[in-house]
N, C-alpha and C positions, 0 to 999 in steps of 0.2 A: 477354185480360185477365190482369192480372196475379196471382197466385196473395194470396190474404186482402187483396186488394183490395176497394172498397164494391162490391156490386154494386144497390143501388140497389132499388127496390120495397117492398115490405109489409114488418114485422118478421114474425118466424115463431111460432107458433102458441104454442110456449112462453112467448117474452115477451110475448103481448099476453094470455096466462094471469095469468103476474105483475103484470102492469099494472094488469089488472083486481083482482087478488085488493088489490093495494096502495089500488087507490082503493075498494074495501070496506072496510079496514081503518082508512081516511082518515075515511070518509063514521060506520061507527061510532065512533073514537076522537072525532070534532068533536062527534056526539050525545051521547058519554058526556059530555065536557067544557061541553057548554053545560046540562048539567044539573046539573052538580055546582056544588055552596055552595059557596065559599072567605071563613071566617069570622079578621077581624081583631079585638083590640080595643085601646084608650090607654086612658092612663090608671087603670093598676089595674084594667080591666073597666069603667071610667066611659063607655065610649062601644065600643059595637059597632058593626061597619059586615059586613053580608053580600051579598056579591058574584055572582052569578052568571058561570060560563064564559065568556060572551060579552060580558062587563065589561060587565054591567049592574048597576049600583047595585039590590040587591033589597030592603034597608030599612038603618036608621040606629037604634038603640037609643040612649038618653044615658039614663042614670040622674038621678033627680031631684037627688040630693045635690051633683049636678055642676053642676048652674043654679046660678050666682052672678052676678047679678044687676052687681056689684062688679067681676067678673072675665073678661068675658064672649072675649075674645082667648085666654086656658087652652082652652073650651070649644071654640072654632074649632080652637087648634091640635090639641086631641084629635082633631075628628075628622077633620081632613085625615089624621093621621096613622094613624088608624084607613083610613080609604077606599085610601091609599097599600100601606097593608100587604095590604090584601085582592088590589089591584090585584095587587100582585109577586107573592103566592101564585097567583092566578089563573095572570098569566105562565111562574113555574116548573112548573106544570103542563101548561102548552101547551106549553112547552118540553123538556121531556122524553118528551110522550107522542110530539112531532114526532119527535124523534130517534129512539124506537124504531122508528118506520118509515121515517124516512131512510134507503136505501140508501147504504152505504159512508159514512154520515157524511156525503152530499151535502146541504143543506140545500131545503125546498121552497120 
């Protein structure tokens, strides 16, 4: 066979160390993030939307002063735009805690 050629079998004892140690750090980074809040709000604070890690809608806040009754399309637009922000914060957070344990920048 030819010299650094594959030779095929099991990986060795080191990398299946690393592997293991990676998907600990996987399995904790996903529990830290589906418990963490990611809190947005529109509207001047008129409308909060809080998020949990695993993009679960966890409640919706709307201030009374923001019911108009007149107006009711403002109110929507708040809180999509409320929900949306929460969303991306979520995102960027999964997104970066990913990349700290992406090896070499590989993505998972």
């Amino acid at each position: 066979m030819a010299k650094g050629g594959f030779r095929g079998g099991m990986p060795n004892g080191n990398m299946m160390k690393q592997f293991q140690k990676m998907q600990e750090e996987f399995s904790k980074m996903q529990q830290e993030l589906e418990s963490t809040e990611f809190v947005a709000t529109a509207g001047g604070g008129a409308v909060k939307a809080t998020m949990v890690g695993t993009r679960m809608l966890k409640s919706i806040e709307i201030d009374p002063a923001a019911v108009d009754p007149e107006d009711v399309e403002m109110l929507q637009d708040m809180i999509i735009a409320a929900v949306n922000e929460a969303i991306s914060k979520s995102e960027e957070a999964t997104n970066q805690a990913m990349g700290k344990l992406s090896p070499m920048g590989l993505p998972f």
